[in-house]
MMTF fields as JSON, N, C-alpha, C and O atoms, coordinates in Angstrom:
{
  "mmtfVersion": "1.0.0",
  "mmtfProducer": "UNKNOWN",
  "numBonds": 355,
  "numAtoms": 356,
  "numGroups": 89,
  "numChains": 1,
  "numModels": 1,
  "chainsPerModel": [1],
  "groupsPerChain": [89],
  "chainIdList": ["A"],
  "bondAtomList": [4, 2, 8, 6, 12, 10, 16, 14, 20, 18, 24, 22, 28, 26, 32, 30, 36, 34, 40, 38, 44, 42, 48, 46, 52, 50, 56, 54, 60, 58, 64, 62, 68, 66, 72, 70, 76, 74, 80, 78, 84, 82, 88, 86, 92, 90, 96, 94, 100, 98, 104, 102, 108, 106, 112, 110, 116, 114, 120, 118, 124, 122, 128, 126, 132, 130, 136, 134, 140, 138, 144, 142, 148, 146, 152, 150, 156, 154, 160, 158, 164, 162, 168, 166, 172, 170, 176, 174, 180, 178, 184, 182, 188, 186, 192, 190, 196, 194, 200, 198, 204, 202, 208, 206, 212, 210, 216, 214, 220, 218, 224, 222, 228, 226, 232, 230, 236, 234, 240, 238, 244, 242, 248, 246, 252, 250, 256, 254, 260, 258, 264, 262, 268, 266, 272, 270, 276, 274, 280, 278, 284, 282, 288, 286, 292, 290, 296, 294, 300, 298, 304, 302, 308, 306, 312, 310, 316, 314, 320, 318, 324, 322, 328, 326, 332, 330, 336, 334, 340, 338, 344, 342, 348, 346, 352, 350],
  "bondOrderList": [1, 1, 1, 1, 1, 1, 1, 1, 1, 1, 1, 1, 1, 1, 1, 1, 1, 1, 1, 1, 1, 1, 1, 1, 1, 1, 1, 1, 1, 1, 1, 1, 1, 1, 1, 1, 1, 1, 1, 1, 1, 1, 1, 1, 1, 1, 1, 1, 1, 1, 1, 1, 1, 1, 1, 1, 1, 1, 1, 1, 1, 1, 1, 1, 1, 1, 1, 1, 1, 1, 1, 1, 1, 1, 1, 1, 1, 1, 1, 1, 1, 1, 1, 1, 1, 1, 1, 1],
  "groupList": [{"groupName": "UNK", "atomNameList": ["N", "CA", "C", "O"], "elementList": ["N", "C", "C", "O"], "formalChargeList": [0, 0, 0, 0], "bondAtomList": [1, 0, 2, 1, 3, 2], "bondOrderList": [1, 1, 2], "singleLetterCode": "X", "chemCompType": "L-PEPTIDE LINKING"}],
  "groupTypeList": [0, 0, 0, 0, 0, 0, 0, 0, 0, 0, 0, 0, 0, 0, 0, 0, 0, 0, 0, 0, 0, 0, 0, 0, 0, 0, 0, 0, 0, 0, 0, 0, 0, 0, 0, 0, 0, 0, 0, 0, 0, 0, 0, 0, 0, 0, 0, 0, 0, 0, 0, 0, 0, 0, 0, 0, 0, 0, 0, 0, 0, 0, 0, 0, 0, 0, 0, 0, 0, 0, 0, 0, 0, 0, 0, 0, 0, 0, 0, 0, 0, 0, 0, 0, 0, 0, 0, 0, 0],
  "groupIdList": [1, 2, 3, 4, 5, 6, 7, 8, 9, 10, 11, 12, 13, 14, 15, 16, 17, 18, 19, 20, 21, 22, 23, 24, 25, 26, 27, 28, 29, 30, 31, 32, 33, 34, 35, 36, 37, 38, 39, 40, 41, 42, 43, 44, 45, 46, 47, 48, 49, 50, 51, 52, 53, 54, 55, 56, 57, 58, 59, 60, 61, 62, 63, 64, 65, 66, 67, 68, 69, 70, 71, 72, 73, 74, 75, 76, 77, 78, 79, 80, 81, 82, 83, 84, 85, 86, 87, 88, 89],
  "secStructList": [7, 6, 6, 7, 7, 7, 3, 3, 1, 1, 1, 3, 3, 7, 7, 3, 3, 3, 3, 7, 1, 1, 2, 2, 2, 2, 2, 2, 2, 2, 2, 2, 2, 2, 2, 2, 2, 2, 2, 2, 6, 7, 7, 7, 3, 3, 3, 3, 3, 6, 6, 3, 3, 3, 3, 3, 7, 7, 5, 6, 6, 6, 6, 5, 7, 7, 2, 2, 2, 2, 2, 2, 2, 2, 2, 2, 6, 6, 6, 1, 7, 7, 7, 7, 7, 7, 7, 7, 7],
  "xCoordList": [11.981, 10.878, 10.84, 10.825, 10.827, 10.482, 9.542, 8.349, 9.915, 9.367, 8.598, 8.073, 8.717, 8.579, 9.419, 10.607, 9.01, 10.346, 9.752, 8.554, 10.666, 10.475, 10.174, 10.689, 9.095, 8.48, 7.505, 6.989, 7.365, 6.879, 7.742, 8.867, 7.627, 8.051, 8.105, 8.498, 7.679, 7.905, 7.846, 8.552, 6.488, 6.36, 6.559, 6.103, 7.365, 8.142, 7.053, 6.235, 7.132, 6.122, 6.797, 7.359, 6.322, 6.57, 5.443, 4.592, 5.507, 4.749, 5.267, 6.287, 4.128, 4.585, 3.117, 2.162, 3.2, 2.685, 1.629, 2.528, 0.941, 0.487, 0.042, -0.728, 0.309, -0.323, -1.012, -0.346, -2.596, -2.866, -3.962, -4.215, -4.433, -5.18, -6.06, -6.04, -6.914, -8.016, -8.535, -8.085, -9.623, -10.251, -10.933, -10.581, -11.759, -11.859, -10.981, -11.248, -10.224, -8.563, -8.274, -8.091, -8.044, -7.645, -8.989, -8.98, -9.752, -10.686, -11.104, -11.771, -10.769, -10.625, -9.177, -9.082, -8.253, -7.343, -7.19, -6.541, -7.874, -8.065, -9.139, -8.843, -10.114, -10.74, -10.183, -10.467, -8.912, -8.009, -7.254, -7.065, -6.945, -6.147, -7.146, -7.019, -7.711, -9.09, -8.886, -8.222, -9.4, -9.834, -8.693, -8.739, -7.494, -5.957, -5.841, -5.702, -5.908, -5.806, -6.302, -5.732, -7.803, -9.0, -8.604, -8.915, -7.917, -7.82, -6.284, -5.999, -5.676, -3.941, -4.36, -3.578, -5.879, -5.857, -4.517, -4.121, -4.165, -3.017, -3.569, -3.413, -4.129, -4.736, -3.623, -2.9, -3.687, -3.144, -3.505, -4.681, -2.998, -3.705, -3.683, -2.608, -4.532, -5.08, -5.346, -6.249, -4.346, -5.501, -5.124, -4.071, -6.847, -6.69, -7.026, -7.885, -6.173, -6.447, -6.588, -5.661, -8.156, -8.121, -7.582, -8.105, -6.318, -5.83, -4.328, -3.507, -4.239, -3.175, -3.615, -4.577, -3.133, -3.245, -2.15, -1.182, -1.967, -1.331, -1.219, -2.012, -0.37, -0.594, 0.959, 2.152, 0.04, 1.094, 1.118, -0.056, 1.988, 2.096, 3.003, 4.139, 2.437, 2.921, 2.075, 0.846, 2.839, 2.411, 2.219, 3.149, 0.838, -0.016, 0.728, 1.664, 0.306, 0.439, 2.281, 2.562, 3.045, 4.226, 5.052, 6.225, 4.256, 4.609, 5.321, 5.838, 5.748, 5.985, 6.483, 5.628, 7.602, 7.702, 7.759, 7.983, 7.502, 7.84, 8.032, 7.296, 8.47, 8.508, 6.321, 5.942, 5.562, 4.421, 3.944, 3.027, 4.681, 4.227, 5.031, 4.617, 6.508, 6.933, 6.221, 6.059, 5.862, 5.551, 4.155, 4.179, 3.36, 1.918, 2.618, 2.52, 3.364, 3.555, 3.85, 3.374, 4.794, 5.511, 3.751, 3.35, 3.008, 1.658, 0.652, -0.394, 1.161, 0.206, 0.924, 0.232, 2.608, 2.661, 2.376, 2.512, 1.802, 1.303, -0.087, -0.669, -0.457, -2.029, -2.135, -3.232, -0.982, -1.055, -1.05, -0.45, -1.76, -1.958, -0.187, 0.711, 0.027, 1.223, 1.311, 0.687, 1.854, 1.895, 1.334, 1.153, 1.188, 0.191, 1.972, 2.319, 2.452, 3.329, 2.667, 1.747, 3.799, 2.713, 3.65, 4.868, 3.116, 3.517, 3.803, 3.04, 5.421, 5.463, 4.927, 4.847, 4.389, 4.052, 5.05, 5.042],
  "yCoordList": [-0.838, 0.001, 1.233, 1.092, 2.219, 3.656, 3.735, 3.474, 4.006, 4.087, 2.843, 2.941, 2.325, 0.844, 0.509, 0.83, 0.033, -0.209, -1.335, -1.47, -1.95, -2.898, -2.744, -1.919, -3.547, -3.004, -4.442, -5.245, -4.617, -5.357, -5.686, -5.247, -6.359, -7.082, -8.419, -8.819, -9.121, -10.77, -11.382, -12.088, -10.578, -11.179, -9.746, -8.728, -9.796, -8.86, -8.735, -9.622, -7.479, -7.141, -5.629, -4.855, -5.713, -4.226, -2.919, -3.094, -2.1, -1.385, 0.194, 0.785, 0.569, 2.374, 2.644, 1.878, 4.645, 5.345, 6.12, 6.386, 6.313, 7.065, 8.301, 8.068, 9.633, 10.626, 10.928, 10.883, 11.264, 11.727, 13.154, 13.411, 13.895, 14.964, 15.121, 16.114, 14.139, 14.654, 12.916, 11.872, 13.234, 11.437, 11.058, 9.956, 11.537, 11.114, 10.137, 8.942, 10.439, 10.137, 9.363, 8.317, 9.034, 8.081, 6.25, 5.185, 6.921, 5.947, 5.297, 4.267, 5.808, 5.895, 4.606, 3.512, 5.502, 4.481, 3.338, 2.459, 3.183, 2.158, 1.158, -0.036, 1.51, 0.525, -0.049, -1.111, 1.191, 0.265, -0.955, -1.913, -0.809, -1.615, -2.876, -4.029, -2.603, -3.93, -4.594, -5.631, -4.123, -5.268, -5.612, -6.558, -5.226, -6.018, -7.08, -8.231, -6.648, -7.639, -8.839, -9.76, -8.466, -9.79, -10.575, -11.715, -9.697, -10.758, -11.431, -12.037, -11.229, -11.431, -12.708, -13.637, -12.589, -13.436, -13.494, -14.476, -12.081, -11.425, -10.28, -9.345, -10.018, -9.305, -8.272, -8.64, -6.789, -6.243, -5.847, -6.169, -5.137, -4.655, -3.183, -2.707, -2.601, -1.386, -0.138, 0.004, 0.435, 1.827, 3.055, 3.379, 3.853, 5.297, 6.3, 6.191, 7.323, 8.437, 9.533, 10.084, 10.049, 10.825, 11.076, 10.492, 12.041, 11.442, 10.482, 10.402, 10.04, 9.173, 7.732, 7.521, 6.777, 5.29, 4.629, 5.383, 3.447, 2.94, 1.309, 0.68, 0.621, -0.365, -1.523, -1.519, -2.389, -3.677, -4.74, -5.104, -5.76, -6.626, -7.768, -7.554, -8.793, -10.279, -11.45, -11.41, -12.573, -13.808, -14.378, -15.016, -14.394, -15.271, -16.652, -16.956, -17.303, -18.809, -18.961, -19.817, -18.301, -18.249, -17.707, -18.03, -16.746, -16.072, -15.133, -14.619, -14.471, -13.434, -12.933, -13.285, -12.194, -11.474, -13.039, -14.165, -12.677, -13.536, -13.031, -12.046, -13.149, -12.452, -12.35, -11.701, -13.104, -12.378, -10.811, -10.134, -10.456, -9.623, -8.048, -6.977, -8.929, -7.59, -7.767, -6.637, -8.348, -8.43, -7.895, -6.751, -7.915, -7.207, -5.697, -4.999, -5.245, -4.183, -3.226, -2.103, -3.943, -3.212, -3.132, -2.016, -3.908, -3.847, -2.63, -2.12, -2.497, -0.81, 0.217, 0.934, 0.459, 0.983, 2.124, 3.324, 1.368, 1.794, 2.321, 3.101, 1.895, 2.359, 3.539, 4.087, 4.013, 5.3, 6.846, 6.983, 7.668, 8.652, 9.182, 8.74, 10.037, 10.898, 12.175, 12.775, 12.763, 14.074, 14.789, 14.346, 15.691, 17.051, 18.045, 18.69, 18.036, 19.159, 20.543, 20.727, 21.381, 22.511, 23.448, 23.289, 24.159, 24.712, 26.173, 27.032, 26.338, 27.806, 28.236, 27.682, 30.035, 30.425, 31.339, 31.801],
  "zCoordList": [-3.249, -3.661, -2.774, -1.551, -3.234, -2.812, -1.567, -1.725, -0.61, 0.32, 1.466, 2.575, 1.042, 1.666, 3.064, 3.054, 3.984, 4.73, 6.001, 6.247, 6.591, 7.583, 8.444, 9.198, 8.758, 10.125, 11.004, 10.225, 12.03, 13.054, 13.948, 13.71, 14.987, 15.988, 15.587, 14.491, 16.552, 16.385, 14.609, 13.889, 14.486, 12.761, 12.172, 12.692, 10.916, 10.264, 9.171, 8.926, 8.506, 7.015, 6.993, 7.768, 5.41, 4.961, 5.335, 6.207, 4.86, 4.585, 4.399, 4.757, 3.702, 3.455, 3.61, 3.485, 4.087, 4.181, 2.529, 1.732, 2.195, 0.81, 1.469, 2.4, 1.254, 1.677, 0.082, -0.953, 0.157, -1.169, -0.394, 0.783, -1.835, -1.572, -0.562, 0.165, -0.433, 0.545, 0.656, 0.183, 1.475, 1.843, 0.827, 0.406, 0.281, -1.322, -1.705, -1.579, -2.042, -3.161, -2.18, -2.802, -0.772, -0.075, 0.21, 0.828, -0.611, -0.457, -1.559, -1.465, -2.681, -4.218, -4.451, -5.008, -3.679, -3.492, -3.014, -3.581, -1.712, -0.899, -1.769, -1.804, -2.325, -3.415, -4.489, -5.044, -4.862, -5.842, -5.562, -6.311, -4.64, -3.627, -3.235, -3.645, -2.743, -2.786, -3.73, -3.72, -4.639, -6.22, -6.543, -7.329, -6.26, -6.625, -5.839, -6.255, -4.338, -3.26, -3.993, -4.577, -3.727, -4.181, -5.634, -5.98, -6.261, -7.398, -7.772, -8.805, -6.984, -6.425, -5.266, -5.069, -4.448, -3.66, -2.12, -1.492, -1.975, -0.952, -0.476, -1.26, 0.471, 1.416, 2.243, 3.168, 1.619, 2.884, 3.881, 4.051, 4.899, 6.443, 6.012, 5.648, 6.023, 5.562, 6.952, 7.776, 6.736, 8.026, 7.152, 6.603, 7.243, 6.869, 7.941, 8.816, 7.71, 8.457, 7.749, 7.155, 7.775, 6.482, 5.376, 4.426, 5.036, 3.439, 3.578, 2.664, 4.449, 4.583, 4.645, 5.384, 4.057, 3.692, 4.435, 4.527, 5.011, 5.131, 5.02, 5.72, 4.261, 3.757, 4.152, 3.849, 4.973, 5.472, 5.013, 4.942, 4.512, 3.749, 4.483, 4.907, 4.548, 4.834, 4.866, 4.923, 4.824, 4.325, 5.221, 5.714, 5.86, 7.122, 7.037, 7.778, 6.239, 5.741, 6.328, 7.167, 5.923, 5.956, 7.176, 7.364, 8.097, 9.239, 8.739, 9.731, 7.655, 7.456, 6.055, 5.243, 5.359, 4.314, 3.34, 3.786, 2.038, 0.992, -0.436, -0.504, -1.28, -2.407, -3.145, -4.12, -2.343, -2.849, -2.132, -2.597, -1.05, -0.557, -1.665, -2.107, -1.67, -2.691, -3.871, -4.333, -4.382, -6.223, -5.459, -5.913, -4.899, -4.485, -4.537, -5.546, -3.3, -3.169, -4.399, -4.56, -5.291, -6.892, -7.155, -7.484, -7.068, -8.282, -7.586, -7.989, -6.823, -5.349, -6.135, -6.859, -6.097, -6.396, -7.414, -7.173, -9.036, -9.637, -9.441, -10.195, -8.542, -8.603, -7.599, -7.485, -6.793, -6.315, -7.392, -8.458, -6.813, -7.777, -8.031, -7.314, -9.002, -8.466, -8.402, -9.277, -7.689, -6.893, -8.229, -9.364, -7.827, -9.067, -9.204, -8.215, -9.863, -9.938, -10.868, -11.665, -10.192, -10.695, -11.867, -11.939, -12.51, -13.795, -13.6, -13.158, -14.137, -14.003, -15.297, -16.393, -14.6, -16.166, -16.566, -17.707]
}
Protein backbone atom coordinates (compact mmCIF):
# COMPACT_ATOMS: atom_id res chain seq x y z
CA UNK A 1 0.00 0.00 0.00
CA UNK A 2 1.11 3.47 -0.97
CA UNK A 3 2.83 4.96 1.50
CA UNK A 4 2.69 2.81 4.38
CA UNK A 5 5.89 1.62 5.78
CA UNK A 6 7.57 -0.22 8.81
CA UNK A 7 8.18 1.13 11.69
CA UNK A 8 8.89 0.43 15.65
CA UNK A 9 11.48 -1.07 17.64
CA UNK A 10 10.96 -4.09 19.75
CA UNK A 11 7.19 -4.35 18.56
CA UNK A 12 6.91 -3.69 14.78
CA UNK A 13 3.54 -1.84 13.10
CA UNK A 14 2.87 0.06 10.13
CA UNK A 15 2.00 3.30 9.62
CA UNK A 16 1.80 6.39 7.20
CA UNK A 17 1.72 9.98 7.39
CA UNK A 18 -1.85 11.90 5.74
CA UNK A 19 -1.01 15.49 5.08
CA UNK A 20 -4.53 17.14 4.26
CA UNK A 21 -5.66 20.96 3.85
CA UNK A 22 -5.94 22.46 7.06
CA UNK A 23 -7.02 21.02 10.78
CA UNK A 24 -10.47 20.94 9.88
CA UNK A 25 -9.95 18.17 7.19
CA UNK A 26 -7.47 16.54 9.59
CA UNK A 27 -10.11 16.12 12.20
CA UNK A 28 -12.89 15.35 9.78
CA UNK A 29 -10.54 12.68 8.95
CA UNK A 30 -9.53 11.52 12.15
CA UNK A 31 -13.43 10.96 12.94
CA UNK A 32 -13.56 8.97 9.86
CA UNK A 33 -11.10 6.87 11.06
CA UNK A 34 -12.79 6.46 14.47
CA UNK A 35 -16.10 5.05 13.37
CA UNK A 36 -14.09 2.46 11.13
CA UNK A 37 -11.80 1.61 13.97
CA UNK A 38 -14.94 1.15 16.33
CA UNK A 39 -16.79 -0.84 14.03
CA UNK A 40 -13.73 -3.11 12.64
CA UNK A 41 -13.28 -3.39 16.52
CA UNK A 42 -9.06 -2.55 15.57
CA UNK A 43 -7.96 0.53 17.11
CA UNK A 44 -5.24 2.65 15.62
CA UNK A 45 -2.62 4.94 17.47
CA UNK A 46 -3.51 8.24 16.17
CA UNK A 47 -1.30 11.64 16.46
CA UNK A 48 -2.23 14.97 14.78
CA UNK A 49 -0.26 17.83 14.14
CA UNK A 50 -2.33 20.32 12.75
CA UNK A 51 -3.03 19.18 9.13
CA UNK A 52 -0.94 16.17 9.35
CA UNK A 53 -2.42 12.71 10.68
CA UNK A 54 -0.59 10.04 11.57
CA UNK A 55 -1.81 6.61 11.83
CA UNK A 56 -0.11 3.27 13.49
CA UNK A 57 -1.35 -0.05 13.20
CA UNK A 58 -0.74 -3.38 15.14
CA UNK A 59 -2.14 -6.24 16.81
CA UNK A 60 -1.88 -5.81 20.76
CA UNK A 61 -3.33 -9.31 21.30
CA UNK A 62 -0.65 -10.62 18.88
CA UNK A 63 2.48 -8.34 19.71
CA UNK A 64 2.54 -7.08 16.48
CA UNK A 65 1.67 -6.81 12.50
CA UNK A 66 -1.13 -9.25 11.28
CA UNK A 67 -3.03 -9.27 8.19
CA UNK A 68 -5.94 -7.31 10.33
CA UNK A 69 -3.81 -4.44 10.60
CA UNK A 70 -3.28 -4.41 6.63
CA UNK A 71 -6.96 -5.10 5.61
CA UNK A 72 -7.73 -1.98 8.32
CA UNK A 73 -5.11 0.06 6.73
CA UNK A 74 -6.46 -0.75 2.71
CA UNK A 75 -10.06 0.32 4.45
CA UNK A 76 -8.19 4.16 5.74
CA UNK A 77 -7.06 4.31 2.74
CA UNK A 78 -10.18 5.07 1.10
CA UNK A 79 -11.41 7.36 3.49
CA UNK A 80 -8.50 9.82 2.96
CA UNK A 81 -9.50 12.86 0.97
CA UNK A 82 -7.55 13.11 -2.46
CA UNK A 83 -5.32 15.79 -3.38
CA UNK A 84 -7.44 18.76 -5.17
CA UNK A 85 -5.68 18.89 -8.63
CA UNK A 86 -5.97 21.91 -10.34
CA UNK A 87 -7.34 22.84 -13.86
CA UNK A 88 -5.65 24.50 -16.64
CA UNK A 89 -7.64 27.03 -18.43
Amino acid sequence: MLGWQLAGGRVKRIQKEYVLGNFLQALRFVNKVGRLAEAEAHHPDITIRYNRVTLGLFTHDAGGITDADFNLAHKFESLAPRPQTRRRL
